[in-house]
N, C-alpha and C positions, 0 to 999 in steps of 0.2 A: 863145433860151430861157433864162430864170432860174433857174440849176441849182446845185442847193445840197450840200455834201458834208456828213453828221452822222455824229456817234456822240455818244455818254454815259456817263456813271459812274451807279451806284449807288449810293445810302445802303445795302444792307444784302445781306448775299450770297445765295445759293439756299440753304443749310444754315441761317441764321436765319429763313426765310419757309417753311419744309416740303418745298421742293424748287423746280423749275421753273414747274409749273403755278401756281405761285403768283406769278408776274410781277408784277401788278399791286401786291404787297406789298411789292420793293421799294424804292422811291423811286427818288428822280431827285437828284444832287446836281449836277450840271454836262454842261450839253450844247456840245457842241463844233461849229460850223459853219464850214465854208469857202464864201465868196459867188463863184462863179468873175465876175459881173458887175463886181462892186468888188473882186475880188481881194485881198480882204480875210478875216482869221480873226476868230474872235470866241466866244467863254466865255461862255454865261449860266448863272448861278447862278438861285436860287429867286427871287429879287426882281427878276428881270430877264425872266423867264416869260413876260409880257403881251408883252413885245418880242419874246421869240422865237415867239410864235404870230401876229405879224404876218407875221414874215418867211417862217413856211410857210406865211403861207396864198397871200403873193403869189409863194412858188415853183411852176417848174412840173415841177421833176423833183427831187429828192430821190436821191441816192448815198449807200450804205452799205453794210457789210461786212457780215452777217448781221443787216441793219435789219426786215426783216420779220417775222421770225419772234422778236428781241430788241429792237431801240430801239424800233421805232414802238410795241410793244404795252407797252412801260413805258412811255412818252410820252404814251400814251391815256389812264393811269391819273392821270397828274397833267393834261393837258390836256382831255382830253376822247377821246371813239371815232370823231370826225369826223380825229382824227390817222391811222388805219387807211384812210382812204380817200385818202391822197394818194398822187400817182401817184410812183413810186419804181423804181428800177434795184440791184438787191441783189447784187452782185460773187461773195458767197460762194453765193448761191443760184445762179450762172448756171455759175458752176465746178461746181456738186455735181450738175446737168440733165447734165455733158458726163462725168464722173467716176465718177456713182454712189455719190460718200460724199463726206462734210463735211472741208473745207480750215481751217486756220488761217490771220487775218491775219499772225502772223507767219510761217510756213510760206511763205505766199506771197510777202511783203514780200523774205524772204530770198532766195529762189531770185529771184525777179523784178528784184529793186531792189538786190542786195545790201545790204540796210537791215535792221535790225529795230524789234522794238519797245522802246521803254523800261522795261518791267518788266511785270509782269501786273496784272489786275482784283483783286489782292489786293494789290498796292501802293495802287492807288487809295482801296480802300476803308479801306487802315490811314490814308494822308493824309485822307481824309474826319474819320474818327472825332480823329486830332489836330489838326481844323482847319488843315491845312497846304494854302493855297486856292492857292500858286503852283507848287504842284508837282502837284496836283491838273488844276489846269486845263492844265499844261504836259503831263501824261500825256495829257490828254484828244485836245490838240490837236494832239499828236503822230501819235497814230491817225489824227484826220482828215486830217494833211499826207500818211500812208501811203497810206489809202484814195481820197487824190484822186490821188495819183502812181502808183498803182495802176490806175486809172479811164483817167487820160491813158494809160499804155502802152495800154490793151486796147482801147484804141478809137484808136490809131495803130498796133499792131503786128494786132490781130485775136487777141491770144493772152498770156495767163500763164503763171507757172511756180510748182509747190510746190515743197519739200522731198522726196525719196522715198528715206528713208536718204541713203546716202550721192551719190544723182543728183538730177539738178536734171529733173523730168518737167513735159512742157508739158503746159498747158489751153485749146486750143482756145477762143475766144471769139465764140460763134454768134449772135452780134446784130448786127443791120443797123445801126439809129438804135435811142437809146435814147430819142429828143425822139418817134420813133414809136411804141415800144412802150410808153411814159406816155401817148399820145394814145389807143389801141386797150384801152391798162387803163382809162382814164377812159371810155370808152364803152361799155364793159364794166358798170361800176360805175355810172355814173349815166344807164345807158339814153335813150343818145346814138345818133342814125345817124352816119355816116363816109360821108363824099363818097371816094372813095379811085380813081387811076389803077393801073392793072392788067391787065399781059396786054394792053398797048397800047393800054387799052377803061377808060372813066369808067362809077364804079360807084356806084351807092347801096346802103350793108350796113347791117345791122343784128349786132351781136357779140354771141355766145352762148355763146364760150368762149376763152379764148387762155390758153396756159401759154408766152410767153414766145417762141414759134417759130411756130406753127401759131395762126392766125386761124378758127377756125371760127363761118361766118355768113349769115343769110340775105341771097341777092343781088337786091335788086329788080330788075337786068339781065335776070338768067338765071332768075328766080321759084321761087328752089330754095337748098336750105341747102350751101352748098360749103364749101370748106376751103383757105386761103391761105396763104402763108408771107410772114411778116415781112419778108425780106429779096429778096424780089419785090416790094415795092409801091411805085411808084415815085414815088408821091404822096397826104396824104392829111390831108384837115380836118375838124375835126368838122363836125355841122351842131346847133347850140345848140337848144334846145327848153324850155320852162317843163312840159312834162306830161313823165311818162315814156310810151315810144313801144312798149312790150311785158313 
């Protein structure tokens, strides 16, 4: 699987755009991607854009610290809204399902990795506004080196760690494969069926809803809308289609 680690900087903060909801105002000054394939980093600036839209479009999983809800949907606004639709694994989202409230990358970097970060999203932004591109993109791809060695623990140990005052508290990490929950989003999203093994028994679904744990789907097997878990399915491919199938 060609799985790619990002994050980004900003041209401009949430107090010069009106607040949050205002995402799409502003910009994009540098996005940071780790190739786990070419084991490779890499910075694209604005003039480099067209390149980095190739390289997601031939990704097939997407890593990020809170990318759902911030990078992809400022990446939309300069790439397009076909960015929202790629299949993605979001660290901070999978900590906040087991927790109940929003984690810090550094929070977590710290108690996890003993590591932090190199300064905050207001360094970035003053390096922006002075043109300073090597400390700019060395912030950037600082986070992504965090977020992939973040990624590796949780998917070798099964678990992370935040900050909680002065204790180090674990976070459970309740994903099976993340190469399977991009496969069960993408069919989700582009109304795909899924051949899937299960409960010992070959299935053809149709997915109706998945928050990341629970598969809920119609079972051509069983001719009824059942409910799965992720980390039961022991097998599972799309089945490709030019129509959508419901």
């Amino acid at each position: 699987m060609k799985t790619l680690v990002l994050d980004l900087e900003t041209k401009k903060s949430f107090d010069e755009v009106g607040g949050a909801h205002n995402k799409h105002l502003l910009g994009v000054s540098v996005v940071g991607v780790y190739d786990y394939e070419a084991d490779s980093f890499r910075a694209y600036r604005e003039d480099r854009f067209t390149d980095l839209a190739e390289a997601l479009k031939a990704a097939e999983l997407l890593v990020g610290f809170n990318i759902i809800a911030f990078d992809l949907p400022v990446l939309a606004s300069v790439l397009g809204d076909w960015v929202r639709g790629l299949p993605s694994f979001d660290l901070m989202l999978e900590a906040q399902k087991v927790l109940g409230h929003r984690v810090s990358l550094d929070s977590v970097a710290k108690a996890t990795l003993a590591m932090t970060k190199l300064g905050s999203g207001l360094d970035a932004l003053d390096y922006y506004a002075k043109g300073d591109w090597e400390r700019l993109e060395r912030y950037c791809l600082e986070d992504v080196k965090l977020t992939r060695d973040l990624y590796d623990y949780a998917r070798k140990h099964r678990s992370l760690y935040f900050q909680k005052g002065n204790h180090r508290a674990p976070i459970p990490m309740r994903f099976a494969d993340a190469g399977l929950s991009a496969l069960f989003e993408t069919a989700l999203h582009e109304q795909q069926l899924i051949n899937m093994r299960y409960g010992a028994k070959e299935r053809t679904i149709e997915v109706k809803n998945f928050d990341g744990i629970y598969i809920k789907a119609f079972c051509h097997l069983r001719k009824e809308l059942l409910t799965f878990r992720l980390d039961r399915v022991e097998s599972a491919e799309l089945i490709t289609s030019s129509q959508p199938l419901f």
